[in-house]
C-alpha positions, -999 to +999 in steps of 0.1 A: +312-305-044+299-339-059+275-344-084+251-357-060+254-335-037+250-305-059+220-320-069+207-321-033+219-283-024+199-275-060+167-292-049+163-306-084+146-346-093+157-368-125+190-347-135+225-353-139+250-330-131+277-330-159+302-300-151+301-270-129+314-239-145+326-207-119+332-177-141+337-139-126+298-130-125+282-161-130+281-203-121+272-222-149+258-259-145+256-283-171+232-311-168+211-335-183+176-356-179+184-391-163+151-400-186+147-380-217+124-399-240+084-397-238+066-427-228+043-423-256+037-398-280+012-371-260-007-363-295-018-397-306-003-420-281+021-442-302+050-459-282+072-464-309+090-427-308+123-421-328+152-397-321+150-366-334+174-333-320+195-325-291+201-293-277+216-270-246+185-252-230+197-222-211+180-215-179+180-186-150+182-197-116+184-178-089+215-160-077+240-176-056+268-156-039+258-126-061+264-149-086+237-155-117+230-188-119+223-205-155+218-242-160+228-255-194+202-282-197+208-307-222+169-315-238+164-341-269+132-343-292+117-373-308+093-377-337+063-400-336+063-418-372+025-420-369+021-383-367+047-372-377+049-348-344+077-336-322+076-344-284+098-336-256+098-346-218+095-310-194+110-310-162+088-297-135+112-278-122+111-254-151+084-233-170+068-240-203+077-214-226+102-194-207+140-195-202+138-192-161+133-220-133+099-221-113+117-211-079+134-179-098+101-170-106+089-173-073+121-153-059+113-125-081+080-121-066+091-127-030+121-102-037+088-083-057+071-084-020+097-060-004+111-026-002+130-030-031+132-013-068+130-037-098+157-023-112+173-039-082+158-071-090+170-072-124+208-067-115+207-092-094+188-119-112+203-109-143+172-100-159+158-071-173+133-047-161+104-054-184+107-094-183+103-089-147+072-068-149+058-093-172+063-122-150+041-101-125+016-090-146+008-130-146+000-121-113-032-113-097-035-107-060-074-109-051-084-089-022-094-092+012-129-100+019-149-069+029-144-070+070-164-055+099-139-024+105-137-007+072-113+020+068-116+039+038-091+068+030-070+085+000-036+089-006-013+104-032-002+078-058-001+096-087-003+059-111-029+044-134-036+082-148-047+095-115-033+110-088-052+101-061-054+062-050-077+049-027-065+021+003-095+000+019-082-014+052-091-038+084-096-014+114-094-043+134-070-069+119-045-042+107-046-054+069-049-037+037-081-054+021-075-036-012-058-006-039-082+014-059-074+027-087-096+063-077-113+081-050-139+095-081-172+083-072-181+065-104-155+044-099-158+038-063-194+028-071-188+011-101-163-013-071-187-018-043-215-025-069-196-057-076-192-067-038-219-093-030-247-075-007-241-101+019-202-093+024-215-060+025-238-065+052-214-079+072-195-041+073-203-029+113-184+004+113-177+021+084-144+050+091-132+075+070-119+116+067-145+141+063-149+137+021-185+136+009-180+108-021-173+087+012-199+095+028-221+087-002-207+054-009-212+048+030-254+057+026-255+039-006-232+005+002-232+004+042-264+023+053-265+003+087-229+004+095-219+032+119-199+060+104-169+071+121-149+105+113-113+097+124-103+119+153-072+133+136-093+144+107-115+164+125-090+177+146-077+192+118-101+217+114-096+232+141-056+235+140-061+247+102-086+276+114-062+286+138-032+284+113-055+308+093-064+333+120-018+330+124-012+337+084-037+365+084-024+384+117+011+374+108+010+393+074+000+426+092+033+427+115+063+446+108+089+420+094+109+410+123+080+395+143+062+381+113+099+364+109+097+351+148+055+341+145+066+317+113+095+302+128+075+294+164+041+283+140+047+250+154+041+256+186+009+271+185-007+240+167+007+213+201-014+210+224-002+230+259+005+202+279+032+194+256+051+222+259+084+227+271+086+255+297+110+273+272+080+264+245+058+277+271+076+313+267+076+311+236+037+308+231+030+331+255+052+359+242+028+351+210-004+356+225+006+389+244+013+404+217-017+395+192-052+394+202-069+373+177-046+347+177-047+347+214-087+340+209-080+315+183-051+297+205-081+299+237-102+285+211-080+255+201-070+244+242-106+247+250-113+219+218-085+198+232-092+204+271-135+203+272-142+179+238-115+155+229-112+146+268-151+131+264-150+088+270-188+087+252-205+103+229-235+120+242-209+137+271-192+144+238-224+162+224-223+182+249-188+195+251-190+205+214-223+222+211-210+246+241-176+246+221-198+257+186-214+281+204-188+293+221-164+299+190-198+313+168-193+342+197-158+347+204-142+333+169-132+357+140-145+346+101-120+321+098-140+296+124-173+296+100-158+271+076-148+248+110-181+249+122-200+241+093-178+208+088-186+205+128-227+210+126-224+190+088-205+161+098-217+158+141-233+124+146-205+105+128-173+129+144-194+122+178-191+086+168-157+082+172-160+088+209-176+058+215-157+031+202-121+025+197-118+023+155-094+053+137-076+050+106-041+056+121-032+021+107-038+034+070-025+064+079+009+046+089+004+024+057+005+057+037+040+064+051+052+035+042+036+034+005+053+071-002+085+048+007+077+025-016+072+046-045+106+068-037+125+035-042+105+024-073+109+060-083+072+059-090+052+032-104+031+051-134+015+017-139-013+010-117-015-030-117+019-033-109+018-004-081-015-022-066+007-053-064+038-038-053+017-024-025-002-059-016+025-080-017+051-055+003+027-040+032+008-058+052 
């Protein structure tokens, strides 16, 4: 390949291409600047400049072929005789004070932006670990601004010094507005304190699980957006009572049938209508043969059949004040806790029947950030696992 044409497949102005070196792991690519000499000197502005040094400036490109890439970059001082200074010209297609091009830099972030390790990174660019990390700690992704769906929920990140992180989200848009450090609610104050009261106004619905620092930064921040309990939370309560109700019965049963009740358990938390006719069986070999369960299992169908069917939310209010008082009669101890969150938490779980907004998008970005941090084998440091998590999922 020609000179000229190398510099055309390089992308790079104002160089000549001296030699091309092709060694086993890398390409080396000699070169110089077609103008090399100030026009004037840039601390007092004298045009008379005299020659000073010469030398090879070694620079990181990015790969090529699984190749590194390093241009040997010929660069020559001169002094000013007025001040006595030392000047030299900088190509823009490199950065002041590092040893790397601009578009490597730019690669690393981009390859920084997927589902990919930086130890990864740094084999293949040839760099190592902790230069990498610095480059992105010159970083800093802002967040979204505040929007009129706001998902709110935790997830396990174990960085920063805590182990729980917190993801704000776009119900509606399907985008991760922002990382927080912690779900404590100093700190989650402390955030929305900062937010402008007019983005904050602009909040409509407001979703989340059933955690009371969420509900207190929704009174104290978003007191006229609608709060919404995610379905899947609340449903939870109910499948958790009756996996209680299953632990407590199970440990009372002679050891072969406490051996088949764990290996079916599964089957008593789906819903009917998703069973198999061999599942079918199953269950109701389960519930012959156990009466509280069978009342917990009744308990559970009747939830799924009479109150999650509801399309609004006052037909909704009615389904589950006849299910709470149905389960206060018929329910063992187990279903006090369930109701409580039920009666505690009504107008905003009764929400969510009328309008469309869950967190199953955060949920799904949740899956996706454990993925992350297997590959990354953990990020311990929270700025980098805040932009590892902007930049990859969006």
């Amino acid at each position: 390949m020609c000179s000229n044409n190398i510099i055309k497949f390089l992308g790079l102005k104002g160089v000549n291409i001296k030699n091309v070196r092709r060694l086993d792991h890398s390409i080396e690519i000699s070169m110089s600047l077609k103008r090399s000499k100030p026009k004037c000197c840039p601390h007092c502005g004298n045009k008379v400049l005299h020659y000073h040094d010469s030398r090879i400036q070694r620079l990181r490109d990015i790969p090529y072929q699984n190749k590194h890439v390093y241009f040997l970059l010929k660069r020559t001082r001169y002094k000013c005789p007025c001040c006595n200074k030392k000047s030299q010209i900088t190509p823009d297609f490199i950065i002041k004070g590092h040893q790397i091009t601009k578009r490597l830099f730019f690669y690393i972030f981009e390859e920084f932006g997927k589902m990919k390790s930086t130890s990864d990174i740094s084999k293949e660019c040839g760099i190592s670990v902790t230069t990498i990390l610095r480059y992105i700690d010159t970083i800093k992704l802002e967040r979204l601004e505040i929007p009129e769906v706001l998902c709110i929920d935790e997830f396990k990140g174990d960085s920063g010094g805590e182990k729980y992180q917190v993801n704000l989200a776009d119900g509606r848009n399907h985008k991760i507005v922002d990382i927080l450090l912690s779900r404590k609610q100093d700190y989650l104050f402390d955030y929305f304190l900062k937010i402008p009261h007019e983005e904050r106004k602009a909040v409509e619905y407001f979703v989340s699980d059933m955690s009371t620092v969420f509900r207190s930064v929704h009174s104290h921040f978003f007191p006229k957006s609608i709060h919404v309990i995610d379905k899947y939370h609340f449903i939870r309560q109910v499948l958790w009572t009756l996996e209680r109700v299953r632990k407590r019965e199970q440990g009372k049963m002679p050891y072969k049938d406490r051996v088949k009740f764990k290996r079916s358990k599964s089957l008593l938390q789906k819903n009917a209508n998703s069973l198999t006719d061999e599942e079918m069986l199953k269950v109701a070999n389960m519930l012959e043969h156990n009466e509280a369960i069978r009342h917990a299992y009744y308990l559970k169908e009747t939830f799924y059949k009479y109150v999650l069917v509801q399309n609004n939310k006052e037909d909704a209010r009615i389904a589950l004040d006849t299910w709470i008082e149905e389960a206060e009669t018929k329910g063992d101890r187990e279903w006090k806790t369930c109701i409580k969150a039920f009666k505690n938490w009504k107008e905003p779980i009764l929400n969510s029947f009328d309008v469309p907004w869950t967190n199953g998008y955060v949920e799904g970005t949740h899956n996706r950030i454990k993925t992350l941090k297997r590959i990354s084998f953990g990020m311990p440091n929270f700025n980098h696992f805040r932009t590892k998590i902007l930049a990859t999922i969006s």
